[in-house]
C-alpha positions as CSV (number, residue, x, y, z in Angstrom):
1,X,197.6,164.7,92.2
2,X,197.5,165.8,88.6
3,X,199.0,162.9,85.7
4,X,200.2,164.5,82.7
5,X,199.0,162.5,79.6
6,X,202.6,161.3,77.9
7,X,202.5,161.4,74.2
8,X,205.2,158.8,73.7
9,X,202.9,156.3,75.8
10,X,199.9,157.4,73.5
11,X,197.5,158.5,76.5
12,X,194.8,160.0,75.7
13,X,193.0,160.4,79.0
14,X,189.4,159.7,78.7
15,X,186.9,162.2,80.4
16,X,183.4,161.3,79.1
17,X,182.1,159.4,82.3
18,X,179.5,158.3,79.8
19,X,181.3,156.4,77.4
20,X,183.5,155.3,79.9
21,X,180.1,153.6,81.9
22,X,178.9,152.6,78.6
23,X,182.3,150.4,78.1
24,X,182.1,149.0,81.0
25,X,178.5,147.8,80.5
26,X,179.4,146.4,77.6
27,X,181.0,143.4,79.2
28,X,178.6,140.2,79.1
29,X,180.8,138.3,81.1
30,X,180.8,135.6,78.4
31,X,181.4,131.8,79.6
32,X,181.2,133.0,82.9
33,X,184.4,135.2,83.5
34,X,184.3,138.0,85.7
35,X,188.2,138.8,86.4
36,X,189.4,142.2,84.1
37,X,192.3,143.2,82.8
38,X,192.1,146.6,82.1
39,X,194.8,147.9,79.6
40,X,196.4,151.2,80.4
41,X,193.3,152.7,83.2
42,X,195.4,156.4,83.3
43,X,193.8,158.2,86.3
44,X,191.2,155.5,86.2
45,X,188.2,157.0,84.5
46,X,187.0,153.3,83.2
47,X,188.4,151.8,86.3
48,X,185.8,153.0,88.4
49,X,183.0,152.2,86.3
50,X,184.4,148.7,86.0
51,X,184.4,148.8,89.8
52,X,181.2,150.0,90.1
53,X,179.6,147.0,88.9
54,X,180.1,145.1,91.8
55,X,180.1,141.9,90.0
56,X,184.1,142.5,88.4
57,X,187.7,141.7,89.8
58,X,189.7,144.4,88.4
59,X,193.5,144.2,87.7
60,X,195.3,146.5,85.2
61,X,198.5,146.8,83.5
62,X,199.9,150.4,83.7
63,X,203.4,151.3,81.9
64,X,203.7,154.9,83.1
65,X,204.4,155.3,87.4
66,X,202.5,158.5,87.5
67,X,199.5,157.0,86.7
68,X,200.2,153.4,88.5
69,X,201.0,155.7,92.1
70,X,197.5,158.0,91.6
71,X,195.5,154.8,91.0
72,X,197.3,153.4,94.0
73,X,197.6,156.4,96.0
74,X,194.3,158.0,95.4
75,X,192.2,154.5,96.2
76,X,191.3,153.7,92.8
77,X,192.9,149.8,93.1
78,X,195.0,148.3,95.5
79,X,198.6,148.0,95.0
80,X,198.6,144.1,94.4
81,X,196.4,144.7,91.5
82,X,198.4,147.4,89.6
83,X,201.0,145.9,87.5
84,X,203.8,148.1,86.8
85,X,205.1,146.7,83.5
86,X,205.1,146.3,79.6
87,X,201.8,144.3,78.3
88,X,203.6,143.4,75.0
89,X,206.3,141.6,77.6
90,X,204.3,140.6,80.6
91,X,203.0,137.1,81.6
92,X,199.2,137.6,82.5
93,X,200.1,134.3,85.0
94,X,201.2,137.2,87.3
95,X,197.7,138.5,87.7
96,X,195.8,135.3,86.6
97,X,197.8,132.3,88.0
98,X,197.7,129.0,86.8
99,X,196.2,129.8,83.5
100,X,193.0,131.3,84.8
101,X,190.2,132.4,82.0
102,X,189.9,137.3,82.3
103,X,188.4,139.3,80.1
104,X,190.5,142.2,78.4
105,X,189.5,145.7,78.5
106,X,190.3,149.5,78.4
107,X,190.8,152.6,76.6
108,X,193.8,151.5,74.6
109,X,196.8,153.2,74.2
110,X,196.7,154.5,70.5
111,X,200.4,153.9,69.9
112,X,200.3,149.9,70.3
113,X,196.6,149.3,70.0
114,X,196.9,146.8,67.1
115,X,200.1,144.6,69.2
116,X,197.1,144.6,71.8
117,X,194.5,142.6,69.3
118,X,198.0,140.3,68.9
119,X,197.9,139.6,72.2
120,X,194.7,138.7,73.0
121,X,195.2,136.3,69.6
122,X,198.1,134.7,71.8
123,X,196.0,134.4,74.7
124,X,193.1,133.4,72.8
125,X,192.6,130.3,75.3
126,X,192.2,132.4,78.2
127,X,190.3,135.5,76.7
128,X,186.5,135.2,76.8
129,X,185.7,138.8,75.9
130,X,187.9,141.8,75.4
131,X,186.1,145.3,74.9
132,X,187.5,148.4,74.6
133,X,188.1,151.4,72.9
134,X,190.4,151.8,69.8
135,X,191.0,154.9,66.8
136,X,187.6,154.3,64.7
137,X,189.9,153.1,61.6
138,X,191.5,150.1,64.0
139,X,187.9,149.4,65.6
140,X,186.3,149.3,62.0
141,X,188.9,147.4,60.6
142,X,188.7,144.5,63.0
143,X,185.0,144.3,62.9
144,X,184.6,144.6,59.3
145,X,183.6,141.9,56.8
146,X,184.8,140.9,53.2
147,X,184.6,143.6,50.4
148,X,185.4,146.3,51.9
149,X,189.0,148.1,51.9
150,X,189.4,148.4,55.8
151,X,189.2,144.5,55.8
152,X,192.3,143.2,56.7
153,X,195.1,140.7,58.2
154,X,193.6,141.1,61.7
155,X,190.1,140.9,60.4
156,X,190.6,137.8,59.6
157,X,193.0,136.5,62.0
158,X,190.8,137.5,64.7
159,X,186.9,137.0,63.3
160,X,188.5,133.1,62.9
161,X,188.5,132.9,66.8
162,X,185.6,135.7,68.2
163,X,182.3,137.1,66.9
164,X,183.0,141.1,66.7
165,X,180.6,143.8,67.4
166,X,181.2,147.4,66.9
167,X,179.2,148.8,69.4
168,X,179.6,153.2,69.3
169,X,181.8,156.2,68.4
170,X,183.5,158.3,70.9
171,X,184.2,162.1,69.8
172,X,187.4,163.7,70.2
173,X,186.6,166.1,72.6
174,X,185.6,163.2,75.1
175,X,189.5,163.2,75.8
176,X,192.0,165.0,77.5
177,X,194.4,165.7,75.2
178,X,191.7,165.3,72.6
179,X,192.9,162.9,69.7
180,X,193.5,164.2,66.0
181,X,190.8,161.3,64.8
182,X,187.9,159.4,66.7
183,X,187.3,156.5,68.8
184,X,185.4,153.0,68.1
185,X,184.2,150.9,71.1
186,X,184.2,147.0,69.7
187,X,183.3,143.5,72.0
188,X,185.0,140.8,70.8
189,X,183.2,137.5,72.0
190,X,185.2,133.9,71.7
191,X,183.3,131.5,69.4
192,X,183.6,127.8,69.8
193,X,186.6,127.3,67.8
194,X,189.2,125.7,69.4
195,X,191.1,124.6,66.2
196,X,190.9,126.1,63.1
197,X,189.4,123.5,60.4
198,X,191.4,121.0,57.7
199,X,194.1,120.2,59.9
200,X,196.0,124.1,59.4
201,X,198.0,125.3,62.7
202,X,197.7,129.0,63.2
203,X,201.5,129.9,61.9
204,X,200.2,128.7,59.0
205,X,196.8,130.7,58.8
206,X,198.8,133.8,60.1
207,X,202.0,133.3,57.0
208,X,199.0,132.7,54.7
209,X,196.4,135.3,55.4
210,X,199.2,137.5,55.7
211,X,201.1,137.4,52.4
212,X,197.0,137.7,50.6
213,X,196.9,140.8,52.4
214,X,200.4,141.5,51.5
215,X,199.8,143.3,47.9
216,X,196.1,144.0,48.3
217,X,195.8,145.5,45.0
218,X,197.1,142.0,43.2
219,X,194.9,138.9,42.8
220,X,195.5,136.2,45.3
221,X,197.7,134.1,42.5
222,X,199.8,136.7,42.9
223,X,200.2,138.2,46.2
224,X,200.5,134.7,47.5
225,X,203.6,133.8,44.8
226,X,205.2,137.2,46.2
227,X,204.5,135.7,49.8
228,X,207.0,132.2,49.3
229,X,203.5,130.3,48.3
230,X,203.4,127.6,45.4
231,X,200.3,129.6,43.4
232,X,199.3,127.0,41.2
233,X,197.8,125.1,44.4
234,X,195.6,127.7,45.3
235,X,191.8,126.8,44.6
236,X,190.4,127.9,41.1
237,X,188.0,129.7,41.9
238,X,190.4,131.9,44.9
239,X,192.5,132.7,42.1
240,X,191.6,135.9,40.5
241,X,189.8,137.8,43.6
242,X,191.9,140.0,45.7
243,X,192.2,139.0,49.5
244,X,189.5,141.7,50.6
245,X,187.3,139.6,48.9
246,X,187.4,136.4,50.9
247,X,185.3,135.0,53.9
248,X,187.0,134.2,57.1
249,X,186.1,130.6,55.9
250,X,186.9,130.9,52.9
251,X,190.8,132.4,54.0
252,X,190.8,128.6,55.7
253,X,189.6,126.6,52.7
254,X,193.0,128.4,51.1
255,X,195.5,128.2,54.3
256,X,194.6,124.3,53.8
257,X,195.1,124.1,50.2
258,X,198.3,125.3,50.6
259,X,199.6,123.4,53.3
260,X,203.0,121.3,52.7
């Protein structure tokens, strides 16, 4: 049975059985976790490795039918743990009842790899670990630090809640169709934090760290004004750096100075 990769769905199947072991070793099974969701497994090429381990309970979360009936119909997983259906709209309850703890992983479609990253943010409580394959820029981005220009709104948002390791660089000709740009395999482990410091709420973290990043080019007085913000409460010393400039910590030492 052949599956045609679907460009409106962003597949790019991946072929290099090397980097496809090589994400697959890459979970530490942090806290303890060993149930995967695996975003988007295709004809299964990470699947197997995932499988392979021995010590992994696999479940995925497939949009497109001709890849959930080959995984199904060629033995890859069972029908009860292929999931049919939307990630951006599904309740992981379905696979993981009663709010149990699974790690996220997979080649991730191209096309919605950032609302991904916003997911696992929602489900930060229940996601230990989530590795997986990105375009090099998104990968980059997320496990960047301050100063440079790929540093960014998810950055931040998600370095507040997991320590992020870039961990290699997949070529383009390790997928079928190949993609116009490379690929970035990142871990993302949970840290400690269970609430974020001085009190703010994570709507107001996300409003805040995203109107900085808002007008990157503008000092933080001003991108935050242009984000709704009362400026003159913004700590001195915050005021004249741009948002690329700021720590993680230092984003929550301004998210609490301009609380209500």
């Amino acid at each position: 049975m052949h599956v045609r990769a679907k460009k409106h769905l962003g597949q790019h199947f991946l072929r290099d059985l090397d980097a496809a072991r090589r994400i697959a070793e890459g979970i530490t099974k942090h806290r303890g976790c060993c149930d995967v969701l695996e975003v988007g497994p295709g004809t299964g090429a990470l699947t197997r490795p995932l499988l392979n381990r021995g010590d992994l309970d696999v479940r995925a979360v497939e949009l497109d039918n001709e890849s959930v009936a080959y995984l199904t119909s060629q033995g890859v997983l069972a029908e009860e743990n292929v999931f049919g259906v939307d990630l951006l709209k599904w309740d992981p309850d379905e696979a993981f009842p009663e709010g149990a703890p699974f790690i996220v992983a997979g080649n991730f479609p191209y096309n919605i790899s950032s609302q991904i990253l916003f997911r696992v943010l929602d489900w930060r409580d229940r996601v230990p670990e989530c590795v997986g394959m990105f375009q090099k820029e998104v990968a980059e981005r997320v496990a960047e630090g301050p100063g440079s220009k790929t540093y960014g709104i998810l950055s931040v948002l998600l370095q507040s809640y997991y320590d992020i390791e870039y961990l290699f660089t997949v070529h383009e000709q390790a997928f079928d169709p190949p993609p116009k740009v490379k690929s970035g395999v990142i871990r993302l482990v949970r840290n400690d934090i269970t609430e974020l410091p001085h009190g703010i709420t994570f709507g107001h973290f996300r409003r805040v760290v995203k109107a900085a990043f808002g007008q990157r080019r503008k000092t933080l007085r001003n991108s935050i004004k242009s984000g709704g913000f009362d400026a003159t409460r913004i700590p001195e010393r915050f005021q004249a750096q741009r948002a690329e400039q700021l720590s993680v910590a230092e984003f929550h030492e301004l998210a609490a100075a301009l609380l209500d």
